[in-house]
LOVOPA-447769 format. One record per atom (N, C-alpha, C, O): x, y, z; residue in three letters. Coordinates in steps of 0.2 Angstrom, whole numbers, plus 5000, padded with zeros to 4 digits. Atoms other than C-alpha are relative to their C-alpha. Example, Ala and Ser with C-alpha at 12.3 -4.5 7.8 and 13.67 -1.06 7.14 Angstrom:
BEGIN
500449945000ALA 506249785039ALA 500450065000ALA 500950055003ALA 499649944999SER 506849955036SER 499650055003SER 499950115004SER 
END
This chain:
BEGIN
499949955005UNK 493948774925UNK 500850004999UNK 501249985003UNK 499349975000UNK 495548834917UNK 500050064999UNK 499650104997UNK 500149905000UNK 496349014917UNK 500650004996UNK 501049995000UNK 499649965005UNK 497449064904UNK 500550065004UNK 500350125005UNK 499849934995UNK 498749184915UNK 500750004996UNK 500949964992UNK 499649965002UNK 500049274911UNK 500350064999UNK 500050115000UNK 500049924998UNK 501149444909UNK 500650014994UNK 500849964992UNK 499549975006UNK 502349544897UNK 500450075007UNK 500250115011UNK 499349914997UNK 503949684903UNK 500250014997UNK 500549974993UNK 499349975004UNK 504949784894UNK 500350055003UNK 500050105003UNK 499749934997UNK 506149884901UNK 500650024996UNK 500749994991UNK 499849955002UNK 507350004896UNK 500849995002UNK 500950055001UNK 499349994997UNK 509349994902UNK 500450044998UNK 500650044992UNK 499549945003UNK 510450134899UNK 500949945000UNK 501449944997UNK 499250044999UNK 511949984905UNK 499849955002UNK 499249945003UNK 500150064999UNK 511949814909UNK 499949995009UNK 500350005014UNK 500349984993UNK 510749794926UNK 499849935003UNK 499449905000UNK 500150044993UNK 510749664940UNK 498950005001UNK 498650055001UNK 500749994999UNK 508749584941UNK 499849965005UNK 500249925004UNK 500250054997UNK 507949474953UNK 499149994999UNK 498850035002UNK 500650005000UNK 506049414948UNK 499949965006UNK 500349935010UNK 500250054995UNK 504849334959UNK 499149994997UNK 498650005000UNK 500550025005UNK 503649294945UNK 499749944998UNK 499349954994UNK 500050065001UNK 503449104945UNK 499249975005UNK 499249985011UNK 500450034996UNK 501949024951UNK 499949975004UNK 500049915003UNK 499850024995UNK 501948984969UNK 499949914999UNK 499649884994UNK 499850085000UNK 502548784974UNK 499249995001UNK 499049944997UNK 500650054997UNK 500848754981UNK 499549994994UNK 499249944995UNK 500249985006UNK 500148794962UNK 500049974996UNK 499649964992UNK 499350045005UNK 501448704952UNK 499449934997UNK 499349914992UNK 500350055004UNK 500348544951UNK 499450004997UNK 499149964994UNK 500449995007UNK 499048624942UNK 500050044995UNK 499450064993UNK 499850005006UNK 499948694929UNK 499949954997UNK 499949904999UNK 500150045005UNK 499448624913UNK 500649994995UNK 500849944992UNK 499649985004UNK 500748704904UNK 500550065004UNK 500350115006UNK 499649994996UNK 502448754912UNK 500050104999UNK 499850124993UNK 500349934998UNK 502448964917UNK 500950025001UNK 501150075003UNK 499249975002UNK 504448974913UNK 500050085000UNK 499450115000UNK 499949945001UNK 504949154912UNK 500350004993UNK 500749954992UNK 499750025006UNK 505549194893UNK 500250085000UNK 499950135001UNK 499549914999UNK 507049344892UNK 499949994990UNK 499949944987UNK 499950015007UNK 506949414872UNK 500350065002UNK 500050105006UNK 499550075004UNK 508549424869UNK 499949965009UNK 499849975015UNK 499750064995UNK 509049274878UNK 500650035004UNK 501150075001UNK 499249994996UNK 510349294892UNK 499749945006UNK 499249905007UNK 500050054995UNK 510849174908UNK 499650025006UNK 499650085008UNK 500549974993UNK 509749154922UNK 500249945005UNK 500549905002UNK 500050024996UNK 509849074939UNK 499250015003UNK 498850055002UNK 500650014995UNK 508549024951UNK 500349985006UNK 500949965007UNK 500049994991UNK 508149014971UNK 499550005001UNK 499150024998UNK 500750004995UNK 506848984983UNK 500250075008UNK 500550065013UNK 500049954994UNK 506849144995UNK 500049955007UNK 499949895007UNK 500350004992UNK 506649155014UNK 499349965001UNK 499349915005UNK 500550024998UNK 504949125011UNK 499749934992UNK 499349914988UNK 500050055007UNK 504949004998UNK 499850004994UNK 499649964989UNK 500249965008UNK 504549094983UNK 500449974995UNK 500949934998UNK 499550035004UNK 505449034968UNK 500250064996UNK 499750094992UNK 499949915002UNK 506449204962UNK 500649964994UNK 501049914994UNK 499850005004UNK 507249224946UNK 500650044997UNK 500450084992UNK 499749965001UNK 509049304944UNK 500250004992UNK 500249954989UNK 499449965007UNK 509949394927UNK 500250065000UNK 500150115004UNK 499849915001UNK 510849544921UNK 499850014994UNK 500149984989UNK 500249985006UNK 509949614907UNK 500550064999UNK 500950095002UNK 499449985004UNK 510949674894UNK 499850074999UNK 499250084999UNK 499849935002UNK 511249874890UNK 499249994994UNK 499349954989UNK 500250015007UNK 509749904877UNK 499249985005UNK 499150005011UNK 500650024997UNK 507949834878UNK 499949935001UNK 500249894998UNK 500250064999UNK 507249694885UNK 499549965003UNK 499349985008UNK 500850035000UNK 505649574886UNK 500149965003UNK 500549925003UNK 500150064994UNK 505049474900UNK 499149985000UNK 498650014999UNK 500850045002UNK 503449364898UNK 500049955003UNK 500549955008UNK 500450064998UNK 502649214903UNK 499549984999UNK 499050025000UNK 500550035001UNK 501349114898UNK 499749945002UNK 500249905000UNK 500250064999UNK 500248974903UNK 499349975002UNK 498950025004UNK 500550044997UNK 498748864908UNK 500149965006UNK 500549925008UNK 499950054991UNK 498248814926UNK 499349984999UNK 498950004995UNK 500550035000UNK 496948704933UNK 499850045003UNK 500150095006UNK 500249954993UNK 495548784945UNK 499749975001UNK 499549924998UNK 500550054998UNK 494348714956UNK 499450054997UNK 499150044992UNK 500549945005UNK 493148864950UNK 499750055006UNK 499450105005UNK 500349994993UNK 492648884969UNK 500150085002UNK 500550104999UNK 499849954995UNK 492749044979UNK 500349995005UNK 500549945007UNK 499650034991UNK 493649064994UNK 499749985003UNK 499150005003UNK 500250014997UNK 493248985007UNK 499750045006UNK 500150085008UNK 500249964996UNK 492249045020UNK 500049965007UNK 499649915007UNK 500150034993UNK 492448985038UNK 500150045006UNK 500550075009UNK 500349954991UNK 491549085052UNK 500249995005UNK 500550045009UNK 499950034993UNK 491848975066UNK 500950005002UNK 501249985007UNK 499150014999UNK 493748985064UNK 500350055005UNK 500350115006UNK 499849954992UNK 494449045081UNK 500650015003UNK 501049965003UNK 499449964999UNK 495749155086UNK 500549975005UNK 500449985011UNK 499650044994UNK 497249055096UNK 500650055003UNK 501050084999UNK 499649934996UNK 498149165110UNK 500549994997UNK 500549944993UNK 499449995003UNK 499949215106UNK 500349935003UNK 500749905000UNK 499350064999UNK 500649075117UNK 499849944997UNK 500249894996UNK 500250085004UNK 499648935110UNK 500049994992UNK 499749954989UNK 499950025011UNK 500248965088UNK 500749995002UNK 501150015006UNK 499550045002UNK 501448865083UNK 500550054999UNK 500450114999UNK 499449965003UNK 503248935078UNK 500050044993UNK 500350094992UNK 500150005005UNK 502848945061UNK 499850085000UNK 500250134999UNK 500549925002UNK 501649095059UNK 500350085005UNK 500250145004UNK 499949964996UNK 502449195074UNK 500450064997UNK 500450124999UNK 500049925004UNK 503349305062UNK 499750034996UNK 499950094994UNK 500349945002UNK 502049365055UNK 499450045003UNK 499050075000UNK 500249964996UNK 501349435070UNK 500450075002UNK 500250125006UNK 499549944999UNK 502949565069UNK 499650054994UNK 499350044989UNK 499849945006UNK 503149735059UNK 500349994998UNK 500849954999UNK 499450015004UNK 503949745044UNK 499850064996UNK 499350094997UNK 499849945003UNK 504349895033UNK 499450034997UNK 499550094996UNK 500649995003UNK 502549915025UNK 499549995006UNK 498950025006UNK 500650004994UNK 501549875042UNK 500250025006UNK 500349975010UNK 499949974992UNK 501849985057UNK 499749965005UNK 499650015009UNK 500450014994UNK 501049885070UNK 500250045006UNK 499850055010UNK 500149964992UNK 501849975085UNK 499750084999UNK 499650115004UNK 500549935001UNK 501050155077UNK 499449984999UNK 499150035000UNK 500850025002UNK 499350075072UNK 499849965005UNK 499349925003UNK 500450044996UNK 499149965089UNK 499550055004UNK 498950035004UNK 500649974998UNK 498150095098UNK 499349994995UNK 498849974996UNK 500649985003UNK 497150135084UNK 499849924996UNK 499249924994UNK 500350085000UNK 496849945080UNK 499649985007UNK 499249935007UNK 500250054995UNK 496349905098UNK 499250065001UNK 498750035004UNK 500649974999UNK 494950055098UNK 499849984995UNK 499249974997UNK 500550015006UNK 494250015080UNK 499649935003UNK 499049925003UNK 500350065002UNK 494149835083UNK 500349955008UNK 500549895008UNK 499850044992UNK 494449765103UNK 499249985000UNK 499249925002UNK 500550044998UNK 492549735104UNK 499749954994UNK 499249914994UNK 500450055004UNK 492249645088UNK 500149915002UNK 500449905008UNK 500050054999UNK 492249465089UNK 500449964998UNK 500449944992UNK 499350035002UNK 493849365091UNK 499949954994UNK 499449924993UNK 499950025007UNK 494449275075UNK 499750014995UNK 499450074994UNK 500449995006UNK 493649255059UNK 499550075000UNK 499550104995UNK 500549944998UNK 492349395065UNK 500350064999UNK 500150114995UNK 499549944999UNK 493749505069UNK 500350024995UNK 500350074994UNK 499749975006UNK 494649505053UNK 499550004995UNK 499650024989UNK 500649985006UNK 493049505043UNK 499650105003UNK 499450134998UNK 500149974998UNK 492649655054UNK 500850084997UNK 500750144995UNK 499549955002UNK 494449745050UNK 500049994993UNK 500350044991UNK 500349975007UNK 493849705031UNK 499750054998UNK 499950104995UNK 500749955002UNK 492449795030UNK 500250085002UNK 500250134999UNK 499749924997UNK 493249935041UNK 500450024993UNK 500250064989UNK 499549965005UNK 494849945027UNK 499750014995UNK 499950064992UNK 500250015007UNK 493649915011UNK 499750075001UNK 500050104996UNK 500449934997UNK 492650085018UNK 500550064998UNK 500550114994UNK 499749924999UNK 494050195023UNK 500450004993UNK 500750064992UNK 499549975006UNK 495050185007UNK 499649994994UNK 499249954993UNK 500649965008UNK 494450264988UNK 500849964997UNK 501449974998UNK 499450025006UNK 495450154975UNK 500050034996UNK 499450064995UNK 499949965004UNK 496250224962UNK 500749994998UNK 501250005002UNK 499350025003UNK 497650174950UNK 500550095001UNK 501150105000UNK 499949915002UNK 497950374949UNK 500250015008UNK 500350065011UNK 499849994991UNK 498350334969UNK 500449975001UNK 500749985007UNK 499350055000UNK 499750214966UNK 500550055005UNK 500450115005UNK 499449974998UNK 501250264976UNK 500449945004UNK 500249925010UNK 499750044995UNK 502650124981UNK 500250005006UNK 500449955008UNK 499750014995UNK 503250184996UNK 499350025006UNK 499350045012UNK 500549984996UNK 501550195002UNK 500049965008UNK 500149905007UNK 499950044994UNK 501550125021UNK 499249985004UNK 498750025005UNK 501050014998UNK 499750055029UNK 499750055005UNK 499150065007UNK 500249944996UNK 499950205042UNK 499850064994UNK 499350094994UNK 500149955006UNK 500050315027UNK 499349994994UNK 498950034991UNK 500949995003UNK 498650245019UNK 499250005004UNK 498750005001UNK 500550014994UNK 497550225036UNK 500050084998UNK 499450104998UNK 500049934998UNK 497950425035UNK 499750054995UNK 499450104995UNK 500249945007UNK 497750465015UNK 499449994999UNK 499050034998UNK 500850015000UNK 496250365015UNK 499749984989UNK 499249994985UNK 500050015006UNK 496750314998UNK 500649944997UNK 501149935000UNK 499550065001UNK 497650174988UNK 499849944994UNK 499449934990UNK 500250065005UNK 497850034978UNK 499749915004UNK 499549915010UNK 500250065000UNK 497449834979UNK 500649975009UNK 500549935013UNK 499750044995UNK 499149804991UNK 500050075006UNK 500350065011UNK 500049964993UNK 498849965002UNK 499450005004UNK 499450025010UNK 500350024996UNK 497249885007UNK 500249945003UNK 499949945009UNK 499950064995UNK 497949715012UNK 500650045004UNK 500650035010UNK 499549974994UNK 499649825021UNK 499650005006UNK 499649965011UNK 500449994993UNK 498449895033UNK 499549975002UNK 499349975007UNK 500450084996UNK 497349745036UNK 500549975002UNK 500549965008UNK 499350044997UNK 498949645038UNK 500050045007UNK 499950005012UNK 499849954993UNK 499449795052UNK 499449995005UNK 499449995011UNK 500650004995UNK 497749775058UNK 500049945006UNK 500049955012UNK 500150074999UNK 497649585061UNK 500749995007UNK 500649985013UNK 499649994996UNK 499349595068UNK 500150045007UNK 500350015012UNK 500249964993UNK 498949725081UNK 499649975004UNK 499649985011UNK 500550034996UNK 497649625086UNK 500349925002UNK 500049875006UNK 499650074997UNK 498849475089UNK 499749944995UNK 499449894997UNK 500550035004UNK 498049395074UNK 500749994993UNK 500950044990UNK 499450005004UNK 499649325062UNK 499750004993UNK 499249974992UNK 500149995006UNK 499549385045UNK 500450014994UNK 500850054995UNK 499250015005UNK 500649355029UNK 499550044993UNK 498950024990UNK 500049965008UNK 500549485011UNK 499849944994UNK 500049894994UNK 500050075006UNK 499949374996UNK 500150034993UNK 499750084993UNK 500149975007UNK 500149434977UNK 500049944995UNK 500349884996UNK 500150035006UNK 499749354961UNK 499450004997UNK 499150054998UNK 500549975005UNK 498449344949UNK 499350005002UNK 499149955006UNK 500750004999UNK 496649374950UNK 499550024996UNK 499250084998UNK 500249985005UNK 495649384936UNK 499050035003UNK 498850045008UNK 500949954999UNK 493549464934UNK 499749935000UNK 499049945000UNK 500450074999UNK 492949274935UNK 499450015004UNK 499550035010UNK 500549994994UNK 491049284943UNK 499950055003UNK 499750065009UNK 500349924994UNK 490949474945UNK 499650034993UNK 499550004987UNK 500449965005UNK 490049594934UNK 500450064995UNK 500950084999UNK 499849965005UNK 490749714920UNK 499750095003UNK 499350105008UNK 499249995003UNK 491449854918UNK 500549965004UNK 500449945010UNK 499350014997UNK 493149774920UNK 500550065001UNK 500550114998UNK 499349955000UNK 494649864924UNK 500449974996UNK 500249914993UNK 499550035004UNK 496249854917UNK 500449935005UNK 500549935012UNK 500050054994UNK 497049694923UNK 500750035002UNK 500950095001UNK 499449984993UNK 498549684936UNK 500349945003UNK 500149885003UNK 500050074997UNK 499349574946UNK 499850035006UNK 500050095008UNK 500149974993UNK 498449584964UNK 500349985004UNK 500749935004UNK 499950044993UNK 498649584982UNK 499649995005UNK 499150035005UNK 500750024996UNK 497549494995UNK 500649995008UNK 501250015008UNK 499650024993UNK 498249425013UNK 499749945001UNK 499249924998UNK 500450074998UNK 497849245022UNK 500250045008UNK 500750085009UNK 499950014992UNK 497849255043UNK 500049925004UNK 499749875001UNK 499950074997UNK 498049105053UNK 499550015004UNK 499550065008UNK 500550004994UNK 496549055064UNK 499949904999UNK 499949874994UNK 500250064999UNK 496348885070UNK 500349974997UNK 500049944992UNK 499650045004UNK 497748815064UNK 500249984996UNK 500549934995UNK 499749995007UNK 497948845047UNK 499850084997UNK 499750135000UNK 500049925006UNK 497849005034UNK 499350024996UNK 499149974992UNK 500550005001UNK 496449065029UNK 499950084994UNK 500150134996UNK 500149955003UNK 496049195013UNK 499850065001UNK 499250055002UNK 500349944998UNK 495549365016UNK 500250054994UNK 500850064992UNK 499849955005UNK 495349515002UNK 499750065003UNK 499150055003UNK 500449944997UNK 494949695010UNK 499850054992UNK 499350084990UNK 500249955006UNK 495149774993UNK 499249984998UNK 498750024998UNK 500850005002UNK 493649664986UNK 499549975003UNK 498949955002UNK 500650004993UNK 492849625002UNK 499649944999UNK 499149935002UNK 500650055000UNK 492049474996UNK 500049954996UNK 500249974991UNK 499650075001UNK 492449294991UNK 500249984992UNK 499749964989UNK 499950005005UNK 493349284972UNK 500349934997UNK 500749905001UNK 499850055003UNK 493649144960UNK 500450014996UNK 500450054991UNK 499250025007UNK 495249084951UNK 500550055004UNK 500750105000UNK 499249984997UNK 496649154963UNK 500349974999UNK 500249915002UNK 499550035002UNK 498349114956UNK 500450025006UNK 500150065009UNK 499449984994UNK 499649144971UNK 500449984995UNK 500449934992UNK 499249995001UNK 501349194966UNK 500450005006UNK 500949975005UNK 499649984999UNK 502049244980UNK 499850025007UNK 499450075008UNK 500249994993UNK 501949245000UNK 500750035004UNK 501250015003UNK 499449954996UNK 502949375013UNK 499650045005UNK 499150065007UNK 500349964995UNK 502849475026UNK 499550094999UNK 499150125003UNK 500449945002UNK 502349635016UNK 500249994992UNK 500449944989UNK 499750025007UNK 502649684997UNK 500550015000UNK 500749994994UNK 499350015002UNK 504449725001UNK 500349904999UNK 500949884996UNK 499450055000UNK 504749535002UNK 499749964993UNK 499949904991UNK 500250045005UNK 503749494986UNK 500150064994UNK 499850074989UNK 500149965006UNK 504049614975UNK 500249964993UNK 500549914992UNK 499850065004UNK 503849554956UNK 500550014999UNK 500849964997UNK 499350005003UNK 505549634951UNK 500350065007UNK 500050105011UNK 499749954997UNK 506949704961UNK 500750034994UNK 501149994991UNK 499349995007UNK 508349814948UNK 500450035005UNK 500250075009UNK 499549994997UNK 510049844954UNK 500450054994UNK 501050044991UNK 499749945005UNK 510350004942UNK 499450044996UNK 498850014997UNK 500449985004UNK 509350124931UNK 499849984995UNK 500249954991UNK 500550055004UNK 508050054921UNK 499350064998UNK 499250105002UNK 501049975000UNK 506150114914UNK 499949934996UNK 500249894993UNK 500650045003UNK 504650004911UNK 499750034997UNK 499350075000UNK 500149985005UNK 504250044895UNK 499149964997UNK 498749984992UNK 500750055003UNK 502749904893UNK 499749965006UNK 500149935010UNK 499950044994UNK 501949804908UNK 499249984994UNK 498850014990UNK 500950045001UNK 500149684903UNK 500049955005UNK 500549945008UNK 500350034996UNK 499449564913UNK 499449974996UNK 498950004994UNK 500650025002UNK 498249424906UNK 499649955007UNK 500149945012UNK 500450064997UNK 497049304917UNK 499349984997UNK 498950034997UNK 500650015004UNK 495649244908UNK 499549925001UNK 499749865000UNK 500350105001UNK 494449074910UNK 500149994992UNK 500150034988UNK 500150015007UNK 494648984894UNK 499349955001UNK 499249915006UNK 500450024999UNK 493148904891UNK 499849944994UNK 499349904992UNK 500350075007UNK 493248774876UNK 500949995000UNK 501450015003UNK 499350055000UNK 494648664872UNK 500550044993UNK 500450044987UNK 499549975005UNK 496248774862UNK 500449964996UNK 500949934999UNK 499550035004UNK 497048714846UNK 499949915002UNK 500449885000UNK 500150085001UNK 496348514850UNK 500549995008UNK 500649945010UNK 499850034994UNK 497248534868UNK 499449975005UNK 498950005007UNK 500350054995UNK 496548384879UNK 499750045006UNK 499950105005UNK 500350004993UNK 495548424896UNK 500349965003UNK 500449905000UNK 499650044995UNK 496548364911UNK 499849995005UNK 500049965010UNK 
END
């Protein structure tokens, strides 16, 4: 299949503001792009790029005093598939995972693990180590929290939302990530797109989502607490330790966003005479 993805910004500047995106679709992605996913400034101004920490591909400027339009648009390929499901995947003690994944058994600014380790070790000590256990701390997050865009709050933290019992898309992956973690289970933040492909209607308004991967048996594995249950046409933007290290924009001055959209959409027949790849 292909997915039609996409988004629009417009922000506001009272003065000329310092920006960093991190809106580019991830390396792992890039070869199935049909049609390149550029970022487009109206007006034009100069930009740089970088690969973060974590290898994101982030996009500097200084938008000029006034307003200013941030888009993208493009065609990716998809296999059509859901996530994968692998049951048997088992949990490797802390001394036997590789270097790699070991920072993301730590805390970071959105996932408390040394205040939610008790209460991670009573919820979920007898469920059944790996793949078990973080399908178990699914079910548990998808439960205790009521979404609700009208519940947004950025500086929400996964103790905070363990507490409020309410939240958005990345306050249920924070507190599974913290969970995973407390259980000595490495788990890494994920955002990017996710369209209604193979669910049922009503739709919501789209968004760009958040889900997590955990590491079991020696690779990374998909996990969504928000929608609990395996979806098709996940775009990855963008992997970290929480959403502080993915944010899509960082602004270094007063600003409003005045416009935000988001598309993803399957296309289903050939546009304007473009080929099948």
């Amino acid at each position: 299949m292909k997915i039609h993805i996409g988004f629009e910004m417009v922000y506001d500047c009272p003065q000329p503001t310092p920006m960093i995106f991190n809106l580019n679709v991830h390396f792992t992605r890039v070869s199935d792009l049909v049609s390149r996913d550029d970022l487009m400034f109206d007006p034009p101004v100069p930009r740089s790029a970088y690969r973060d920490s974590f290898g994101n591909w982030c996009t500097r400027i200084v938008a000029p005093q006034g307003r200013i339009r941030i888009s993208a648009d493009a065609l990716i390929n998809d296999s059509g598939l859901p996530d994968m499901l692998v049951p048997q995947a088992r949990q490797l003690a802390v001394q036997d995972l590789p270097e790699e994944p070991l920072l993301f058994l730590l805390g970071s600014r959105y996932c408390e693990t040394d205040r939610l380790s008790p209460i991670a070790w009573q919820l979920f000590e007898h469920a059944p180590a790996g793949w078990g256990r973080v399908q178990a701390i699914c079910d548990y997050v998808h439960r205790h929290i009521t979404f609700g865009y009208e519940n947004a709050r950025m500086t929400r933290t996964a103790l905070e939302a363990f507490q409020e019992k309410v939240g958005v898309c990345r306050d249920y992956a924070h507190l599974a990530v913290a969970f995973c973690r407390c259980m000595n289970i490495p788990a890494r933040y994920c955002t990017g797109y996710l369209g209604d492909m193979g669910t049922l209607p009503p739709y919501g308004t789209m968004d760009f989502a958040a889900w997590f991967e955990v590491f079991l048996d020696g690779s990374w594995h998909t996990f969504d607490a928000r929608n609990n249950t395996p979806r098709i046409g996940r775009v990855l933007i963008a992997r970290g330790r929480d959403a502080a290290d993915v944010a899509i924009n960082n602004t270094f001055g007063p600003n409003t966003l005045s416009s935000f959209k988001v598309w993803t959409d399957e296309v289903s027949s050939r546009q304007n005479g473009e080929p099948w790849l």
